[in-house]
N, C-alpha and C positions, 0 to 999 in steps of 0.2 A: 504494500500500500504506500505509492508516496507520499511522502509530509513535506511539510517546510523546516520545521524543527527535530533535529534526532533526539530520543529520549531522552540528552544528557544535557538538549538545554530547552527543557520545555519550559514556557511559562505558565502562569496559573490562568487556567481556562477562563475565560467571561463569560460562563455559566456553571452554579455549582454543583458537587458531584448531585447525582439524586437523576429521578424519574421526574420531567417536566407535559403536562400534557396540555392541550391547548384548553384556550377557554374560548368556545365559541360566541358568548355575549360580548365579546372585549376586542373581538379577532375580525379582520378581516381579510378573507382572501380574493383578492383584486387581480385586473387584468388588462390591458387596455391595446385596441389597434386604430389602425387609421382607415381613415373611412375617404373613399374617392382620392384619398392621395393627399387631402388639404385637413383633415378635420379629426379630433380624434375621440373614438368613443370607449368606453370604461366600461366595465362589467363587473359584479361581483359573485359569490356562490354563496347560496345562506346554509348550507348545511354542511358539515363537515369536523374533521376529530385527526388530533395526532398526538405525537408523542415526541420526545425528545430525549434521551438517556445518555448521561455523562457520568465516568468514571471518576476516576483522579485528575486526566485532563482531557483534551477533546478526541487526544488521538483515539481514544476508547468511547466516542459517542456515534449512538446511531440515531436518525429519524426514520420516523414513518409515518404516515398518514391517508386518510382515503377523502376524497369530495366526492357528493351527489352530482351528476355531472345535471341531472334534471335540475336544479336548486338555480342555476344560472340564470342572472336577473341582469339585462342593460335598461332597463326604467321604461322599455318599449313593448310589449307584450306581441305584436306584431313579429319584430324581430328576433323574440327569447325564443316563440315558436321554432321561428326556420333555425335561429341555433343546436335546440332540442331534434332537429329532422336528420335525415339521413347525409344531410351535405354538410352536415359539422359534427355535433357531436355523439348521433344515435343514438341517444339516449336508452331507444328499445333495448337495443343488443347489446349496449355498452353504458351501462346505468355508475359504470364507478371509475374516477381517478385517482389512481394511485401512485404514490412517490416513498423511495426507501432511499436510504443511506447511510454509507456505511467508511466515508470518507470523510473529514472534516478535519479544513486545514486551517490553523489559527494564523491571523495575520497580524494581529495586535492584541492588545487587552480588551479590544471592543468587538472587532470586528476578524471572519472567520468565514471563510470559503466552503461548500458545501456540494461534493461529488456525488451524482445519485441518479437512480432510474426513474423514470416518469411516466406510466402506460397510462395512453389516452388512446380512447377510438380505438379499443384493441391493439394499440402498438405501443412498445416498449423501449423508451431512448434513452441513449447517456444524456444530464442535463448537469450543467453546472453552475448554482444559484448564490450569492452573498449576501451573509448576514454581518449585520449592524446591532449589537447590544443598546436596547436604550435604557435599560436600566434595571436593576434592583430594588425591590420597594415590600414591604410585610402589609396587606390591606386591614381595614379593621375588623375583619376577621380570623385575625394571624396565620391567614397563610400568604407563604411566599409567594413572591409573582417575579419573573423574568419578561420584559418587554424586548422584541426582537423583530427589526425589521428587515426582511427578505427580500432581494430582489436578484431579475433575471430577465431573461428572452430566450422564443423560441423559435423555429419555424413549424408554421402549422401543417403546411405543405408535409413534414417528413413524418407527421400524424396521418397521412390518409385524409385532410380536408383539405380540399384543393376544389372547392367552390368558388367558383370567383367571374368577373367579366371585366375585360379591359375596355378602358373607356376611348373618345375619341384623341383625348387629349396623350392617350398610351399611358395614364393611370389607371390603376384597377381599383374595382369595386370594395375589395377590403386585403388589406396588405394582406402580406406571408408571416413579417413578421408580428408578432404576440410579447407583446411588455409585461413581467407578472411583476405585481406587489403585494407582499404578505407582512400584516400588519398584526404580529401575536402578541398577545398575552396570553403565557402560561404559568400552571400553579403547581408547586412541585408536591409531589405523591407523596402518602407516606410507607416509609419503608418496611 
């Protein structure tokens, strides 16, 4: 597995050891492409669960997690549909997204790179996402929370959705590429 750091100078991870799992009240997992070439439109997914587990440092942490891929909301109901249909996400046959990993490369005290598989649309990619620590904080309910912002890009094309129409101007109808943003708060387990 490559790292950045060898065992012998690792620093202290920016998340501590323990089982972190999301909080989907507090989480949001975001997405956004461009529309006609000039405009850009945002979506998000309302259901969804992961996990987070770190050791002593990160070189021993995995993620996982799954999205409802039906859950998909861009505030148009018109447009959620054809997302939901066979030209994007199929929801019939492929009702679930999922990402694991099993790579995570610390880059600082805050922030930490993330190697990992991504199957959407029944197809399974290398993806590689960065994370941003925003913080540690006990709610009033004493449990810990880890805030952690995610981000990345994909192409949707190498998922099998390659719905599209090029326009006059030779922009198309909605990019290739896919902007994600993942905006967690997670509460760590008890052991």
């Amino acid at each position: 597995m490559p790292t950045l750091f060898s065992r012998s100078s690792r620093r202290t991870s920016p998340v501590p050891a323990g089982t972190w799992a999301i909080d989907p009240a507090h989480s949001t997992m975001g997405f956004s492409v461009k529309h006609l070439g000039i405009a850009t439109v945002r979506g998000t997914f309302a259901t969804f669960e992961g996990t987070l587990t770190v050791g002593d440092d990160l070189l021993s942490g995995r993620i996982s997690g799954t999205i409802d891929a039906g859950s998909i909301s861009t505030q148009e109901a018109q447009r959620d549909e054809h997302l939901r249909s066979a030209d994007f996400f199929d929801v019939a046959a492929h009702p679930q997204i999922s990402f694991t990993a099993e790579v995570l490369r610390q880059l600082d005290e805050e922030e930490f790179d993330i190697d990992g598989e991504l199957t959407m649309h029944g197809v399974a990619r290398p993806v590689s996402l960065h994370a941003v620590v925003q913080g540690l904080e006990t709610d009033p309910w004493g449990q810990e929370r880890v805030g952690i912002e995610i981000t990345g890009q994909l192409s949707r094309g190498e998922y099998e959705m390659k719905f599209n129409q090029v326009l006059g101007s030779g922009n198309v109808l909605v990019s290739d590429t896919v902007r994600i943003r993942l905006d967690i708060s997670a509460i760590k387990q008890a052991a």
